[in-house]
Every structure is written in C-alpha cells, then in structure tokens.
N, C-alpha and C positions, 0 to 999 in steps of 0.2 A: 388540401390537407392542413389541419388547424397546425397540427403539430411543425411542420416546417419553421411559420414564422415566430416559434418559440424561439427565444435565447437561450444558447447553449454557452451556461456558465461554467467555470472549472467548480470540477466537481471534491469536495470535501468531504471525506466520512468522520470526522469529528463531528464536523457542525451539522452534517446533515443527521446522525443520532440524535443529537443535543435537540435542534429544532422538534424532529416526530417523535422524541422522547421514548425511542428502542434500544432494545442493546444487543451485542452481534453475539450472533452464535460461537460458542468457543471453539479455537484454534483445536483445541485437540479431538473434537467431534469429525473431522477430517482425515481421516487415518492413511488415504493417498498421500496428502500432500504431504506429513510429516516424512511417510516414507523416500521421498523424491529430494527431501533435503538433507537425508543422509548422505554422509561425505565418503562411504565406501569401506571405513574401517570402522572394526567397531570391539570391544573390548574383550581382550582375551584370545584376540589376534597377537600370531609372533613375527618378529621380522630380527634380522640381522643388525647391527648398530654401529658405529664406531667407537671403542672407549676412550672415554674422555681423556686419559690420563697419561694414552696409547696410540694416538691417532693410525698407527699401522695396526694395530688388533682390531678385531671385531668379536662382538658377543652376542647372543640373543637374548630379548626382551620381548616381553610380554605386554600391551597396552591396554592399560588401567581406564583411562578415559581419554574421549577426543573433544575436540572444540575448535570447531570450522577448521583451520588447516594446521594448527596445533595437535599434537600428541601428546601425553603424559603418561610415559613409560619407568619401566621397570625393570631391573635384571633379572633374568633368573638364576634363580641362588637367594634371591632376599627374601622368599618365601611372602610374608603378610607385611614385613617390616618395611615401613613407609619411608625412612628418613631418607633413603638414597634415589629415590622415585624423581623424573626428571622431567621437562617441558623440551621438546623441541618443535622445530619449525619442518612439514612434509618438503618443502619447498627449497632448503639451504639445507637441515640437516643430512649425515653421509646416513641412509637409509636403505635398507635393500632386502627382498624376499628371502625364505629359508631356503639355504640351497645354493644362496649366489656366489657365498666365500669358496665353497668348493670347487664351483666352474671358471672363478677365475682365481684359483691358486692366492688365496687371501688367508690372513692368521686368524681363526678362531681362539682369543684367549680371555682362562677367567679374570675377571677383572680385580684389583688389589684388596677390594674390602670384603670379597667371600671366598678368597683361595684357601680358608681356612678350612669353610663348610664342604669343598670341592675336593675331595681327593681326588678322584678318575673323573677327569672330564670327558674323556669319549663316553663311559657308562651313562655321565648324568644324563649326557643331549642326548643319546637315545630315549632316557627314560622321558623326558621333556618333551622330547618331538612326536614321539607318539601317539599318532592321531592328531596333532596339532593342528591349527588352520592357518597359513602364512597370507599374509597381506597382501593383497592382489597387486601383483607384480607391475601391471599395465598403470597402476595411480602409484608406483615411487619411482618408476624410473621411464624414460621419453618423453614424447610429447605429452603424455597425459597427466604427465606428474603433478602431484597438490591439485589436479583438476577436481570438481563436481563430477561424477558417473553420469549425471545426466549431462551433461556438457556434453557427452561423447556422443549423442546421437542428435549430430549436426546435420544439415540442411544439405538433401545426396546421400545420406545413408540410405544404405536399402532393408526393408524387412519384409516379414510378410503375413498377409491378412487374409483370415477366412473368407468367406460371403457367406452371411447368415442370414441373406433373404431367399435363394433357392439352391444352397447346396452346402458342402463343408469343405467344399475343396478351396484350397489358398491360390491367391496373386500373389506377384511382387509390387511394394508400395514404394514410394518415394520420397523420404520427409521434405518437404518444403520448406517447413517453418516449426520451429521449437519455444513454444512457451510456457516455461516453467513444469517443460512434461507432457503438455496436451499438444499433440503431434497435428501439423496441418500435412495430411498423404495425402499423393496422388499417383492411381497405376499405374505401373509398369508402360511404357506404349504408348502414354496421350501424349506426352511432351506438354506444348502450352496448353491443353485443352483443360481447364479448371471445373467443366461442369459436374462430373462424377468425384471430384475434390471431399475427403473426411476428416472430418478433427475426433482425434481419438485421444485418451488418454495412456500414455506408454505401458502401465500396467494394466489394460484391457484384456483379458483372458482371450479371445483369437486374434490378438497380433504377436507375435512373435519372430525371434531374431531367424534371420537366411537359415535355410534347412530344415528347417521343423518336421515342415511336410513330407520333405523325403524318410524323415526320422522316423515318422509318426503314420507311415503308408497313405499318407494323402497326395493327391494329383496337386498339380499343379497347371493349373487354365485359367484366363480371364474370365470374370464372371460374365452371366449372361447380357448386363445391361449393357456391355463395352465392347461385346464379344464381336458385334456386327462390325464394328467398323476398322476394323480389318481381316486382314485373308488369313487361314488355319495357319500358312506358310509366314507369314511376317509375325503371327505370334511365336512359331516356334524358332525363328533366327532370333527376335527377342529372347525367347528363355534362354539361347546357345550364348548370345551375346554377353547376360547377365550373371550368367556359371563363371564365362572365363574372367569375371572383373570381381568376383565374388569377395572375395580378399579386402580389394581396396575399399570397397561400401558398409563393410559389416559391422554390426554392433555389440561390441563386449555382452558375450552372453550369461556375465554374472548379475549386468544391469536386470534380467528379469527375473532372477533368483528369489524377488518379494511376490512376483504375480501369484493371486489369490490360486490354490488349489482347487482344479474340476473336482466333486468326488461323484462318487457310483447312482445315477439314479434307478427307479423303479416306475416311472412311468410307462403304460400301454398304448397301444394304436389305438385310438378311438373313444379315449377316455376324456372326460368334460372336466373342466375348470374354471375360471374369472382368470381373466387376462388384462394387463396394462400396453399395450404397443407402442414400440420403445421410441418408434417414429412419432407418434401423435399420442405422448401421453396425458390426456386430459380426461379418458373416460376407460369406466372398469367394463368390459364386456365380457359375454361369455363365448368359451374358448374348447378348441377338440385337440387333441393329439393327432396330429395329420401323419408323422413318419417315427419311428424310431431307429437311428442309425447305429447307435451302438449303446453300449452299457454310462456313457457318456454324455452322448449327445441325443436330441430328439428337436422336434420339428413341428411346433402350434401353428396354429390358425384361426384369426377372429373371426367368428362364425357368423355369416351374411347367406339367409334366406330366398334372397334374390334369382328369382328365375335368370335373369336378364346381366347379372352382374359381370362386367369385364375383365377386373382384376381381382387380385385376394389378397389381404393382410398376411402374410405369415413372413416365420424367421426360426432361426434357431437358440433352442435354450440349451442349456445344462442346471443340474439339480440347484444351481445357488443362483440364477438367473432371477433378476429382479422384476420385480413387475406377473409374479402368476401366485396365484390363491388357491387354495381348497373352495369349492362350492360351497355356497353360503355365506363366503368371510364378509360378503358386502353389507347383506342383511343384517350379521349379525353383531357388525357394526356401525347399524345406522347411516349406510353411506347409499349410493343411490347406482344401482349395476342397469346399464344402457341397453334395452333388449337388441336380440340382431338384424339387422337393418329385413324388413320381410315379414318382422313376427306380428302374429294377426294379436289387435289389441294392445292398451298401453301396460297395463299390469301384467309383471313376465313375474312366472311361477317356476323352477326349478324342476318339482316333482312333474309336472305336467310334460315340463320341456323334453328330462330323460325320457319319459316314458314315450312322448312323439317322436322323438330321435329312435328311440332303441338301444339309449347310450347306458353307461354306467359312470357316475360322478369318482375321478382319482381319489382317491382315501387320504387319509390327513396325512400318513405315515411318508407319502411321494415328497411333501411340503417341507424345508425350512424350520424351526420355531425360529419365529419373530422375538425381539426386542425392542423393550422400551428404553431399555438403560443407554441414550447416546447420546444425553447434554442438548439436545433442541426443546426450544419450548416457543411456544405459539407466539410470533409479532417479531420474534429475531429475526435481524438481516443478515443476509449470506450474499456472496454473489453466484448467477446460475449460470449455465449457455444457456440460447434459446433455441428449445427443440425446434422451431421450424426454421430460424438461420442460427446453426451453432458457431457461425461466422462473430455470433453476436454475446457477450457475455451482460448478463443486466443486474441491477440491484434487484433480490430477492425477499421478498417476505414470506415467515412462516403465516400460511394462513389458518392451516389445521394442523392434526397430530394424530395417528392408526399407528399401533404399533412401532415399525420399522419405517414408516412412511411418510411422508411429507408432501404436502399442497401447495405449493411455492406461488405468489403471486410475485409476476414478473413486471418492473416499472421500466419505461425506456426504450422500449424496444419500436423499431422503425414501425410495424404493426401490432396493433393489438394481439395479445395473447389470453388463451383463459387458464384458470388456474391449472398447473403441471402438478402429474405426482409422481414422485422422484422418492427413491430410497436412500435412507439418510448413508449408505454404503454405496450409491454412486458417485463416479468417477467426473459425471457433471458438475458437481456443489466447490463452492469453495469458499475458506473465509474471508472476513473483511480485510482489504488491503491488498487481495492475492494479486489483482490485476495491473497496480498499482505498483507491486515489486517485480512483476516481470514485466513490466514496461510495454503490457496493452492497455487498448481503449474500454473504459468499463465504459456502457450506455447510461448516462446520464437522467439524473428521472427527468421529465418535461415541467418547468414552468411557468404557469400564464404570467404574461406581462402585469397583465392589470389583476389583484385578489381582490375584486371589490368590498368585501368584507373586510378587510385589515387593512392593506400599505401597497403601495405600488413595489414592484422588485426591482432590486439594486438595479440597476444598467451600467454595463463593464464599458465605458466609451470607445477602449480600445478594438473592440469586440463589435459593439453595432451602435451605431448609428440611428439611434429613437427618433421620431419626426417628433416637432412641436404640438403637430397635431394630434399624435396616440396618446403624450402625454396629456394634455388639454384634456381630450375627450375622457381617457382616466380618469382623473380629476374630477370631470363634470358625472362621469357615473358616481364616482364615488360619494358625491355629495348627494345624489337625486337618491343612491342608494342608502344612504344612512339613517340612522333611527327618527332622526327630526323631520321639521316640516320638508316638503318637497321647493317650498320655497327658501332660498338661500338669505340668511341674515347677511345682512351687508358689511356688520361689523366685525363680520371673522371672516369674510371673502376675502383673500390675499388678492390682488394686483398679478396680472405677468409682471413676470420676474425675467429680467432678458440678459443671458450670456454677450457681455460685448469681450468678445476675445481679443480683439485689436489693443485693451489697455495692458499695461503690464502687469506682468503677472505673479510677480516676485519670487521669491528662491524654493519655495515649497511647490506649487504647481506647475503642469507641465504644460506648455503654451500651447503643445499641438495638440494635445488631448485635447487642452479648453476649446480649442476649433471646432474639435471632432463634437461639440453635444450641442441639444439640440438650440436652437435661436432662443427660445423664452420655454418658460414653466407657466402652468396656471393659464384661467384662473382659477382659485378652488378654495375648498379649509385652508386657514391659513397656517395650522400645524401639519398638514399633507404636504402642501405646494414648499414647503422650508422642509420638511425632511425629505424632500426628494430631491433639496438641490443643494442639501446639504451630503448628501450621499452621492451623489455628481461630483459634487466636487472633490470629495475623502476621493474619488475614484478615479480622478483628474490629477494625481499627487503622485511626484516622485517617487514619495513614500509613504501609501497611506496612514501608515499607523502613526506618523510623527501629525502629520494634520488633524486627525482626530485627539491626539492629545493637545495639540493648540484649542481646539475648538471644545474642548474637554472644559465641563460645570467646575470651576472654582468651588471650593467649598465654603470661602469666607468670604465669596460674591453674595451681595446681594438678589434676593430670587426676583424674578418681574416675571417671568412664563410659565413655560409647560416643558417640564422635562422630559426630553425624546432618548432613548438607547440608540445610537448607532452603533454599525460594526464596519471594522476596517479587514483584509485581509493584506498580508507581506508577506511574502519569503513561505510561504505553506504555514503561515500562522494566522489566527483569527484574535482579532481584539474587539473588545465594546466597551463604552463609555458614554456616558450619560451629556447629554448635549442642550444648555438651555434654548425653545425655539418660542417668539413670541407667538401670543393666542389669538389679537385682536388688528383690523390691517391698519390703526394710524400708527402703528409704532413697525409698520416691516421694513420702510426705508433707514430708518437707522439700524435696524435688525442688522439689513443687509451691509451697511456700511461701518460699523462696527466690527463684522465678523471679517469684511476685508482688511481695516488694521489691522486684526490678531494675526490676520495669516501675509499682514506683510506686503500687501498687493497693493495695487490702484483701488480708491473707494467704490471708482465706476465700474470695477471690472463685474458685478453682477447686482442687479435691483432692478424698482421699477422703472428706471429711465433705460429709454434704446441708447446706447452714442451713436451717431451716424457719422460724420465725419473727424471733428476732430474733441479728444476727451475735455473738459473742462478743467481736470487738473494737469492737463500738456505733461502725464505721464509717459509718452512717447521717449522720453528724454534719457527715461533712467533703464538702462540696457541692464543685465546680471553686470557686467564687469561694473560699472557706475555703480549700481545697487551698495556690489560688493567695499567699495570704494569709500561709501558714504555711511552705510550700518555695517559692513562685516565686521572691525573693531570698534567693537562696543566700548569706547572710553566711558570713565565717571563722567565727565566735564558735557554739558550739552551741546552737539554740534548744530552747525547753523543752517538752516532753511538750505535744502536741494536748491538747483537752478531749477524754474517754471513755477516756482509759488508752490510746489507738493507738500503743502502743510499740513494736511491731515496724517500723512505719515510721521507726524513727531509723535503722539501719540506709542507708536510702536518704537521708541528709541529706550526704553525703559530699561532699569536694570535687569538682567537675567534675571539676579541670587533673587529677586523679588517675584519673577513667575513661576520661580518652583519653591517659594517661600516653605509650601505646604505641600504634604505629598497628594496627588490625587489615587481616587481609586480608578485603575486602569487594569481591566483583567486580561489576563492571555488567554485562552482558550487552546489546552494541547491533548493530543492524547491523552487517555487516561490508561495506557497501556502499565505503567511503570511508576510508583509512588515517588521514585528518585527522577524522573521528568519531568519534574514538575521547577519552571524555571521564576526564581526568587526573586529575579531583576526588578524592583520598581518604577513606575513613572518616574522621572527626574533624576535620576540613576545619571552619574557623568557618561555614561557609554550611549544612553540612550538618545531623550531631547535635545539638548543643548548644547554639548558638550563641544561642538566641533566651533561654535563662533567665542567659547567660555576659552578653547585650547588657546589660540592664537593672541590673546589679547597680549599689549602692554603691560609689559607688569609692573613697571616703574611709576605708572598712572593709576593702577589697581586701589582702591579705598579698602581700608583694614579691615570690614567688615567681610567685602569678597574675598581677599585672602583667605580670613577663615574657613569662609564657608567652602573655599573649593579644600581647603587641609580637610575638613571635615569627609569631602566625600569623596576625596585620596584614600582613607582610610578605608572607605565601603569600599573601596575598587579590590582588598584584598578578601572580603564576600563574595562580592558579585561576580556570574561570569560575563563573559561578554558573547554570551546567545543571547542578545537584546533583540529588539525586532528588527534591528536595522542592520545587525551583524557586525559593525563599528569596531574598527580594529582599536588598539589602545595608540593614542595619541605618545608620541616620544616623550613626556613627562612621564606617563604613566612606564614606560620601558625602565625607563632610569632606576623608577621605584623597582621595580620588579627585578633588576640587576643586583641592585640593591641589599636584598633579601634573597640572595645566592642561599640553596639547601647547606649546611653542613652534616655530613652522618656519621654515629659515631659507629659501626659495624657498616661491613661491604656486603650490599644488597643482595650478591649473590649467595651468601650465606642465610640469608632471613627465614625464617619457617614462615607460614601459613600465619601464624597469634601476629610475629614480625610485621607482616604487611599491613593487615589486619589493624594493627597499633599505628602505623604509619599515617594510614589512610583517615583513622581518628582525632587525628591531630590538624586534618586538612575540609575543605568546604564541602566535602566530597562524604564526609561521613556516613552518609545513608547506603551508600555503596558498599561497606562493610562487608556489610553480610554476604553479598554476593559472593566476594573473595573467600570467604571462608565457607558458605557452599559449595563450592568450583573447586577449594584446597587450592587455591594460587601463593604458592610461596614465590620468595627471591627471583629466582630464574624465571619463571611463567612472568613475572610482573616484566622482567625487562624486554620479555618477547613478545610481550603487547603492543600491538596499534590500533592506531584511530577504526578500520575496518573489524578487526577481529572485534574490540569492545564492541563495537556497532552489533556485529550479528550475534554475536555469542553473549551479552548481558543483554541484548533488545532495550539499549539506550536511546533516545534520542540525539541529534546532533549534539544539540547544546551541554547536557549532559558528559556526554561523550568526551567530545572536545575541552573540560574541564578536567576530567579525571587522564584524559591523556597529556593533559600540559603538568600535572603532578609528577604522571613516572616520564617524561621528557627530563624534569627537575632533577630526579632523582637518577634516569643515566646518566645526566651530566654531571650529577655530584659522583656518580662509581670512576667514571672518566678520569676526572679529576682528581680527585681521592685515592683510587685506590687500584685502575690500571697502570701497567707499566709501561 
C-alpha cells in the first residue's frame, strides 16, 4: 500500500485552503451543528432571580439574550426598557426555575425600581406566568448546572434505536463515545463486542431517548443481525435488567426537542422511484416500495433482477428521508441512474421498465421540494464521515451541485472511496474546524514524499526519519524530471551536503532532532538540495519561526542568489519568508557556512565536508552553558577568541540593534475567521527575535545608541501584543512599564452603558473589537463578567487576540477594586 509510507504531517486548514486555493463551506450551511451548540436557554425563557438590592427577595425575569454561560436578563415590570437589563453568570449567579420560591418557602418581591408600575403583584405574575416557558430546571441547579445539554448524554447513557434495515421495532443502545453530538452506540447485550458498533448523530429521527417505544406502540427486541447470539431468555432478563436502572442512564428528554419532525406521507406498496442507499451512497438506482407500515413510516428496496441474488438492499424511510427522487429526477438532471443489477442491456428506459414491472412510478406530490438556497457551492471543503468506515471523518470536497444534494469527494481515507452523495441536510457534513474542536482525528489528505514537478515535502524529523537515500533518489528524479537537458550541468549540481550532528549546535537548534535527519542531502539542483536542508533544519529548531527569521533575506543585503519562500510552523501558526539560496555549486560551501554563523552553530555542523572524528574547529568545547557564557551578554566591547581557535564565530558576536536595523517582511499566516485576528506583531518586535539575549544585558556597558533603540521599542510594547510566535512572556522591564501606567477611571465600571465600554475600548489596541461590544450590548457589568474562555467562544477570537482584550478588562477590574470597591 503506496499510502502507508506516506508522511503523516499535522494537519493545518488554514494552510491547507491557502495552498489548493478553496474556501470552506459556511458554518451556517450546517444547521445540526448550530443546533447542538446551543446552551439550553434561549430568549424569552423566565426564571426566578435574586435581587440585587435584596439578596433574601427573589423576582422573575425574563432572558433577553445568552452567551455561552452568561445570561442577560431582565425584570419583569420594565417592560421594553433596557437600562436596568443585567449580565450574570449560570454558574455563581443565585438562579432558579418558576416555581422554586414557592417549594421552598422564599420571598417573591418587586424589586425597588418598578414598585411603582406594580400595584398587585400576585395579579401581575399571574398575568406574566401565563403560558410562560421556565428555564430548564435540570441546567441551574445539580450537577448539570451551566452545563452544555449535550454534555448530558455521557458515555453509559442509554437510548433507543429503531432498525431501519428489516423492521421498526427499537433496541436499547449504549453511548460509548460523545463527540460533539455524533454518538458512538453499541446494543444493548454485546458488552465488548464492537462489530455491530453505530455512529449516529444525536438528532437522528430513530434514536430517541428510553421509552419511546413503549410511548409510541413499538416492541422492543434486538434486531435481527444480533438477535442469534443470544437465547430469547437472556435478551429478555436484559430488557428486565435495563427497566430497573432506567433512571440512572436516561437522557434529558428536552435534549431532543430540536429532532427534525416525521410528517404524513402518501406513499404505496409497489410504487417505483430513484433511490440513494444510505449504506453505499455513490450510485442513484431505481427503487419499489416494498412495505408500508403506517401513515409515517414505509420500507424501499434497491431493485436487483437477480435470479440468483442472496441479499437485498432495503431500509426504512419517512417522507423527509434523504436520498429517494421522483422517477426521472436523474435524467432530468443529467446525472447517470445505475440500471438494476439483472437488467438486460446497458441503456435503462423508465417507460419500458414500468410497463415490464407492472409498476406505476410515485407521483411528484409523495416527494419533498428540493432546495438550492443552502450556501454550498462546487470546490468548498467540509469535513464528512466516511460511509464505508464512519469510524473515519475526511477532508471533503464539493465536487458537484443537484438541488439539495451534494457529491463529496472524500481525501484520506485508509481506502479509496468514490464520489458520496449526501444531502446538504445530513447529519453526516460538517464544517471546517469541527473535528478539530472536539478533539477527533480528522484523516489527513495523503502526501507523496517526492512532487516531482515542484519541491520535495517538508520532512517533520521529529516525525520520520527520511533515509539519505529517498532523499538522493528525490533529487536525482527531480533533475532527470525537469524541463532541461537530461544531462545534469555540473555548475548547478550541488555537492552532498552532510549533517555532522556531533558539532555543536548552538542555542537555536535542537541537537537531538539534528540526529534524527538524514546523513547527507543530494546530489542534485543546487537550489533543491539547499531548500531541502534549509527546511530540515527550520524543522530541527527549538523554535522554528525564530530560525527562519535568522535565515530571513536582509533587505539591505546584498542579492548574489535565488530567492527561495520557506515556511515555518509554531504553536499552530504558519510563517514564510523569503530565504536567499545560492544557484551555482562553487559558491555552496560558503552558502553552508555562512548560514551556520547566522544561526550561531559550528561552521562544520552541515556542508559538503563529512566530519568523522574529531571537528576542525574543536567546537566540542562550547556546551550551551559555555556558549551561554561567552555570547549570551552581548557587551559593546569585543570579546576575545573562545578556547580551540572558534573563530569563525566572531563573525556572529555583532550588535543586535544592528540585525533588526530594518524591519523584515515576515508574514503570519492565521485564520481569516475574524478581521480582528489578525496579529500586528512584527519581525523584530522586542517580544519576538531578540529580545531575550537584548533583556539581560549590562546596562552600565550599553552604547547610547542601544539605549535608544530599545526606549524606542519600549514604546511599541504598548501596541504590540504579546501573541508573537513564540508566546514570549514580557521580560521584568517590560512589567515595571506596564505597573507603571496603572488604569485610572473616572466613573465605576459597573455603572457604564454599552456607548461607556464602547469608549473605553477606543482608547485601547483593542479598538476593532468595538463593534462587537456594542453588537452583543456589553455594558459595565457583562464587561467585568468576562473571561479569557467566554471571549474565546462568544466573540470567535483567536488566542492572541483574546488574551489582549482580556488583559484591558483585568486593567480595568483592578482599577473598580481599587477605586471604587469597599
């Protein structure tokens, strides 16, 4: 299997959009998942409250809006008027359903600013409560409290599930596994037995929470495929078993309150259609009505001519069941309907078919109307399950577009698949990211080591372990493959290039990594054979994105090559920057040793010379602590020659303020979720490059000139955040400053309107955030009940982001602290 000894890199959907030049299908084309990240309450919901002013009264309130485990309530009595509208927290605030002050003998009273509007309060709350909907009891108070509703159908829940391959009657299932809503069940009775094992999605129209069936006059028996392996007697002590524990397994059955509504169909026994089966959907067939069970339910069959045939395609639908057509829909949109396995001839005719059947085709009226209106469009990526192991979720492309329908081509998947047709209203589809925030494995697309047309692919060292030879051979296709002669000019054939990892390796790369690659590169182009070991080594690096900026085009360098883009990846970010790489091989030995000064190493630690025993510059000697010892303070004054003669590292003894003289272009690559994600920090930024050998210096030996230059970029520090690529917390200088410039306020935050904040935040780095706040109506209060998590889910900020706008309202608790609590 070719695919085995591919590399399985971490996988990236920024970069991998940017690279194939797609964009993802919108988040809101997904109308399961929106539903499943609903928090349980939702506006216009009343609950009971404690008043503020009162802490032993309670009143009821009405909730305006939520956000993630935040509320933004309202008393009733203030009718439309907003000012008195409040934020609390499900989790700390004293919260409780309609209903609960009375069971536990509590004061229901109006509260001070509408006692005016309130003559007879028992009249109002009657009038108020009236038909009212109160907050589901089970999310404010126990265990479930501030929970997600989907949280509640944990691993050991029990529910239960039709079989819709030969009957209607329900099992009992067993959730395994919970990710993000798509249930991993297994029936009732197997224990470890995983082969009859389902992934289903929780809002699936036949699963449904313990009792349905008895609700709904359906039996309840293990379906056929299970049914043998055990005796009629041990399935029925299992069902006796699972009544009396019914209690402790069950699932809040407000959770299915969203499941899509069955409605009435009008299908007949016998009646012909185009079908998609839901097991192997890759091809349209034509299809009979094999049973009708009730005004509900009915029961297709893919129609297989087959004297001889053993098994049969069928399942059960209801009216809004995906995957079945009116006769003709194939044709009559150009699509290509699979005659049934039997049928004489390859050209399948409809009219001909009924009339050999005896059949009559279901009429349009049995059918759905289809929509186009759902935000896909042909080349967007989604991710899918994959119908033959839905164990497996893969990067999906739109490959086509039928109405309601969709052609998904599946990348990654352990076997090949052909194109799936999925309705853009299955429970299979998801967006970009889903698998990513519930913490599965998405499948990886696959690939080849060697593109012989373009570049060799990065190699993660940590990862695998390339042989000299795959590289080599690379290489040498690459050249035999390329547009020139088949014979190689000799003045651009690069030399092996040989990793001697034994020399040191200085503060930037990681000595074990350098182990782990492979002995030599090359031979080959000698801008291939250098961008492949120049991408070895960004990859061989503590921290790659700080070595690609070492290795990063000067702009007031002189040019002498060919400028190569590499990219670096850190901390789930992607950089690139333009890399000079020589063209011609008398100049690759200095290439090589040149680029090991910038990065601080042994000259010998990579070129064309092997070292075999011992280095020529007796770099053995300078261990990190040494290193440290001899450049970690960087004085003005020149220091003198290491012990062993390491002289070509003088060269690297230079001033900082002088490598970041100039700023380079160094782009991040992030998200493009969010206009305000977008992270400002530049190359040379004190948080980022340099900064950590520029903190410690001497200052008494400091030349006027660096003083300056670090006051100068003191001052960016109160721009910049510090979501650099390296995460770089601020050095104790920088704290001092930021002590410093304590907030002063002249009003107490809790008093702020919405415009307040709004102003606040205008004044801060933060400004693009604005708006958000004054979308959301975040006054005073809701600001200081903000954290790092709630901005995270509820503004879809990125970290970095994030972590700047929460170090503003930290500021500003701590100035209300200070200021203005008692």
């Amino acid at each position: 299997d070719a695919g085995s000894s591919v590399e399985e890199m971490e996988f990236n959907w920024d970069e991998y959009l940017e690279d194939t030049g797609a964009t993802a299908a919108p988040h809101g084309s997904f109308k399961h998942v929106d539903t499943s990240l609903q928090n349980g309450f939702a506006p216009g919901m009343k609950l009971e409250v404690a008043v503020k002013s009162d802490q032993n009264t309670y009143w009821v309130a009405t909730i305006i809006t939520t956000c993630g485990q935040l509320l933004l309530l309202r008393y009733d009595g203030y009718g439309e008027d907003r000012k008195a509208d409040f934020w609390c927290d499900i989790l700390t605030a004293d919260l409780h359903p309609i209903g609960w002050c009375e069971q536990n003998k509590k004061i229901l009273k109006v509260p001070e600013g509408i006692k005016d509007k309130i003559p007879d309060q028992k009249e109002f709350l009657q009038q108020v409560l009236k038909g009212a909907c109160s907050a589901p009891a089970n999310l404010l108070e126990g265990l479930h409290r501030g929970k997600n509703p989907l949280d509640l159908i944990a691993p050991g829940s029990r529910l239960e599930l039709q079989n819709i391959r030969d009957s209607l009657e329900a099992w009992i299932v067993n959730v395994v596994e919970n990710v993000g809503g798509r249930l991993k069940l297994r029936y009732e009775g197997l224990e470890d037995l995983d082969t009859f094992d389902q992934w289903l999605f929780y809002l699936d129209p036949f699963l449904h929470q313990m009792g349905w069936a008895a609700q709904h006059g359906y039996n309840l028996q293990p379906p056929l495929a299970i049914r043998s392996l055990r005796s009629e007697a041990d399935w029925q002590e299992i069902l006796k078993k699972v009544q009396e524990e019914e209690e402790e397994s069950s699932v809040p059955t407000d959770l299915f309150k969203d499941k899509p509504v069955i409605g009435v169909h009008s299908f007949s026994e016998g009646m012909k259609l185009e079908a998609v089966d839901p097991m192997a959907p890759f091809v349209i067939s034509p299809a009979t009505v094999l049973k009708v069970y009730n005004d509900k339910y009915f029961m297709i069959e893919i129609d297989d001519l087959r004297p001889e045939r053993v098994s049969s395609q069928r399942y059960v639908c209801h009216v809004s069941s995906a995957g079945i057509f009116p006769v003709q829909w194939s044709l009559k949109n150009g699509l290509h309907l699979s005659p049934p396995p039997g049928y004489p001839g390859q050209d399948f005719d409809w009219a001909d078919y009924l009339k050999q059947c005896g059949a009559e085709a279901a009429p349009q009226s049995c059918f759905p109307s289809l929509t186009s209106d759902h935000g896909f469009k042909e080349n967007m990526k989604l991710e899918a399950v994959n119908p033959v192991d839905p164990e497996e979720v893969c990067i999906a492309t739109v490959a086509k577009l039928k109405d309601s329908y969709l052609w998904l081509q599946l990348e990654g998947s352990k076997k090949p698949v052909p194109e799936c047709i999925v309705s853009v209203e299955s429970m299979n589809i998801f967006p970009v990211g889903w698998c990513e925030t519930n913490g599965y494995q998405l499948r990886p697309p696959r690939k080849a080591i060697v593109n012989k047309q373009k570049k060799i692919a990065v190699v993660q060292p940590e990862k695998q372990i390339l042989s000299s030879r795959t590289v080599h051979d690379g290489l040498k296709n690459q050249e035999l493959n390329s547009s020139d002669s088949v014979v190689i000019n000799v003045k651009y054939c690069c030399p092996k290039i040989y990793f001697n990892h034994r020399c040191f390796s200085g503060p930037y790369l990681n000595k074990g990594r350098i182990a782990e690659l492979p002995q030599s590169v090359g031979p080959g182009n000698c801008v291939l054979v250098l961008k492949e070991v120049l991408t070895l080594l960004i990859n061989a690096a503590y921290k790659p994105s700080r070595v690609l900026r070492e290795l990063q085009l000067d702009e007031e360098a002189a040019w002498h090559g060919h400028g190569e883009t590499l990219k670096a990846k850190y901390k789930g970010k992607s950089y690139r920057a333009t890399v000079e790489v020589v063209r011609t091989a008398d100049r690759v030995a200095d290439f090589c040793r040149k680029t090991c000064i910038k990065l601080e190493c042994c000259p010998n630690l990579f070129g064309p010379q092997m070292v075999l025993d011992k280095c020529s510059e007796n770099c053995s000697v300078l261990t990190k602590t040494k290193y440290t010892h001899y450049y970690g303070k960087r004085k003005n004054k020149r220091i003198g020659r290491p012990p062993g003669g390491h002289s070509n590292l003088e060269v690297a003894m230079k001033k900082p303020n002088k490598r970041r003289k100039r700023r380079k272009h160094f782009f991040v690559h992030k998200k493009k979720r969010s206009s305000t994600s977008v992270d400002n920090t530049p190359a040379g930024s004190p948080q980022g490059s340099g900064a950590e050998e520029e903190d410690d210096q001497d200052e008494s030996e400091l030349s006027h000139s660096l003083a300056q230059d670090r006051d100068k970029r003191k001052r960016k520090l109160r721009t910049f955040s510090f979501s650099d690529d390296e995460n770089k917390p601020p050095s104790p200088k920088d704290i001092k400053m930021e002590v410093a410039e304590k907030l002063q306020l002249d009003s107490n935050p809790l008093e702020w309107s919405v415009a307040d904040v709004v102003r606040f935040l205008k004044s801060t780095d933060c400004a693009p955030l604005a708006r958000i706040f004054l979308d959301q109506e975040i006054d005073g209060q809701a600001l200081l009940l903000l954290t790092l998590p709630t901005v995270q889910e509820c503004m879809d900020l990125k970290l970095g982001p994030a972590i700047k706008l929460c170090h503003h309202i930290e500021r500003v608790k701590l100035a209300f602290y200070q200021q203005f609590a008692n």
